[in-house]
C-alpha positions in Angstrom: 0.0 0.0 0.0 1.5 3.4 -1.0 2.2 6.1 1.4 -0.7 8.5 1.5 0.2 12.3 2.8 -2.6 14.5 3.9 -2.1 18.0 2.8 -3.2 20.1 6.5 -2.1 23.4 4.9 -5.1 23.3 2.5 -7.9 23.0 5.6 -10.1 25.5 6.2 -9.5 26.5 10.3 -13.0 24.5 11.3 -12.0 21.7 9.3 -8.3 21.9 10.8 -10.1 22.1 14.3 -11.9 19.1 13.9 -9.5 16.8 12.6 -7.2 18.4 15.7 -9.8 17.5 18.0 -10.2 14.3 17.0 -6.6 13.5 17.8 -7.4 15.4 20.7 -10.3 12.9 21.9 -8.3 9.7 20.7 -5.6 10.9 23.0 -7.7 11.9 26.0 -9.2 8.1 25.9 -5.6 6.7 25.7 -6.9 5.0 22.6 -4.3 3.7 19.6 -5.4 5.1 16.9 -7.7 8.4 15.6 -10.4 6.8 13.7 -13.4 8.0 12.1 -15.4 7.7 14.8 -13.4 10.0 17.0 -14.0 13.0 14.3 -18.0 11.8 14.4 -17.8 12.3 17.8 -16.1 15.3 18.1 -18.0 17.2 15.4 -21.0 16.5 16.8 -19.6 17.9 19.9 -18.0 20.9 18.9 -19.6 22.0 15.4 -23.6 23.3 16.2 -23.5 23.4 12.1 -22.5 19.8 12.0 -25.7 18.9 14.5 -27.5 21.4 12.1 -26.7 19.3 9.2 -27.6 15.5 10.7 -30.8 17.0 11.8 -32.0 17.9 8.1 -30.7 14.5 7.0 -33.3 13.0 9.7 -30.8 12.1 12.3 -31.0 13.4 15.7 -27.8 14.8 16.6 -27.7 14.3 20.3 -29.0 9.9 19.4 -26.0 10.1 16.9 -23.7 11.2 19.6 -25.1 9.1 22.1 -24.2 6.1 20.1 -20.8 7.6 18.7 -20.0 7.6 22.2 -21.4 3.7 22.7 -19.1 2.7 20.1 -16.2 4.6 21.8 -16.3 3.1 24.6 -15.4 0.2 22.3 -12.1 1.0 21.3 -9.0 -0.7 22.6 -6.4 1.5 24.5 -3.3 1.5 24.8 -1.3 1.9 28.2 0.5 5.6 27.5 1.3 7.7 24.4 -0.1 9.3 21.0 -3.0 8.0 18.7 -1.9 7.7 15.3 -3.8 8.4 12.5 -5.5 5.3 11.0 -5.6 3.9 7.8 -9.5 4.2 7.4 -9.1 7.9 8.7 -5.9 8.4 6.5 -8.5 7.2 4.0 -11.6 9.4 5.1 -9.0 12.4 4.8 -8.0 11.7 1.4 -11.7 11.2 0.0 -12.2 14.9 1.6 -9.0 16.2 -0.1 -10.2 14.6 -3.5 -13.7 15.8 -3.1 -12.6 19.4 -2.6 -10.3 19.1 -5.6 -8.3 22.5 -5.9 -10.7 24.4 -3.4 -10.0 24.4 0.7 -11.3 21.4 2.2 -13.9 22.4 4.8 -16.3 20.3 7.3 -18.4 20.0 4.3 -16.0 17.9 2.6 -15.6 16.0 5.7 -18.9 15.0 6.6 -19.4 13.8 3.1 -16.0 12.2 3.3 -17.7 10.5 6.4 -20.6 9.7 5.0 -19.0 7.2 2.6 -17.8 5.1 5.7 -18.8 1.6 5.3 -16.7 -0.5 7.7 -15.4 0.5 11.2 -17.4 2.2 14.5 -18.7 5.0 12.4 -20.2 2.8 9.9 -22.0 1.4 12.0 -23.0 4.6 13.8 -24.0 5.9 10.9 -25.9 3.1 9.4 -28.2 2.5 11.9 -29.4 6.5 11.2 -29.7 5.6 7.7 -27.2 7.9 7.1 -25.2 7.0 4.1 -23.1 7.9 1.1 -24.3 11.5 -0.3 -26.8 12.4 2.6 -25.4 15.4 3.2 -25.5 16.8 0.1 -28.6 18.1 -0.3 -28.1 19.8 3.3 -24.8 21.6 3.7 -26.3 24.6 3.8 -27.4 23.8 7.2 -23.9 24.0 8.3 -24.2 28.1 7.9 -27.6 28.5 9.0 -26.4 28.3 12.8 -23.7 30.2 14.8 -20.7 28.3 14.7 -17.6 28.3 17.3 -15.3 25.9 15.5 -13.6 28.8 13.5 -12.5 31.3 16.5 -11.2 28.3 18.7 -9.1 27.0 15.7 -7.7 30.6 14.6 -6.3 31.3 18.4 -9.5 33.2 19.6 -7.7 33.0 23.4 -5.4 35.5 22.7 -1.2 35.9 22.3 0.3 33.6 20.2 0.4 29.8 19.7 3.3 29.2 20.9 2.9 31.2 24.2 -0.3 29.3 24.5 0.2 25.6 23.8 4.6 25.7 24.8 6.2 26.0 28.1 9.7 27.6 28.6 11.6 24.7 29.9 14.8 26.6 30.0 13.4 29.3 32.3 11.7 26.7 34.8 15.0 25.2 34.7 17.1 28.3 35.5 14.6 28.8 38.6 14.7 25.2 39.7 17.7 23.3 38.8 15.9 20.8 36.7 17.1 19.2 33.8 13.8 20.1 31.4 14.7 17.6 28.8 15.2 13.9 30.8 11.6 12.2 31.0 9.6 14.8 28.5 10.3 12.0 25.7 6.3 12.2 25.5 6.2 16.1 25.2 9.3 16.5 22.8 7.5 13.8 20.5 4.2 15.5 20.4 6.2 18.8 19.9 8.0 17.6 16.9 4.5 16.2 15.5 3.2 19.7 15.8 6.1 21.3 14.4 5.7 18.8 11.4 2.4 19.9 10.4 
């Protein structure tokens, strides 16, 4: 199987968000991979647009979640570390990318991307809503017809800059203390280096 690389730099800031958070949730659960399921759960969560969207499609957003969250609880873990992305998520990111073609891929593009699941946790979430391959479509504009929060969260709404926010300064801390700020932060530096590759 070839190598697929997912192109970050051409997500729109919601759709950046929610692919973030789904890391986010997968790493919170101390589960081994980021799967589909995780960015179901998460934009139903997060996104009011997304919940906007599943209701026009005849799906009640909060049973949706309620069973994205069933299927969750699922999920193997893993003892300590990062989820990796997984193939069938490596996968739904791709059909997004392809779908948006030359534009910016936005949560449109990955909720139909989603919608074509048909194997895995969010298959199975999604095909007991009858939810299936182009029933979004006809109701993306739904995603705009409710205030969305998505957008300020992702572009640094909290003020100052990213790395002030998300970074501690190791080499201060260690001036005041006497610690060495590198031994044991093999988790941290790892996670670091992810985010500095993106």
């Amino acid at each position: 199987m070839a190598e697929q690389t997912i192109h970050l730099e051409r997500y729109a800031p919601d759709a950046k968000a929610l692919v973030a958070g789904a890391q986010t949730l997968a790493d919170e659960r101390r589960h081994v991979q980021v799967e589909p399921i995780h960015l179901l759960a998460r934009a139903l969560d997060r996104d009011r647009g997304v919940a906007a969207v599943f209701k026009k499609a005849g799906a009640d957003p909060s049973d949706v979640a309620a069973e994205a969250e069933a299927q969750l609880s699922k999920l193997p873990k893993a003892g300590a570390g990062l989820a990796y992305l997984s193939t069938s998520m490596l996968a739904l990111l791709g059909r997004a990318e392809k779908e948006a073609e030359s534009e910016t891929v936005g949560v449109d593009h990955l909720l139909n991307a989603l919608s074509q699941e048909i194997r895995g946790p969010a298959a199975v979430v999604l095909q007991a809503f009858a939810v299936g391959p182009g029933s979004f479509r006809p109701h993306m504009a739904a995603l705009n017809s409710v205030p969305r929060e998505v957008a300020a969260a992702a572009s640094g709404g909290g003020g100052g800059d990213a790395a002030s926010r998300f970074l501690h300064d190791w080499t201060a801390r260690a001036r005041e203390s006497g610690f060495d700020p590198v031994i044991g932060r093999d988790t941290e530096v790892r996670r670091l280096l992810q985010i500095l590759e993106r």
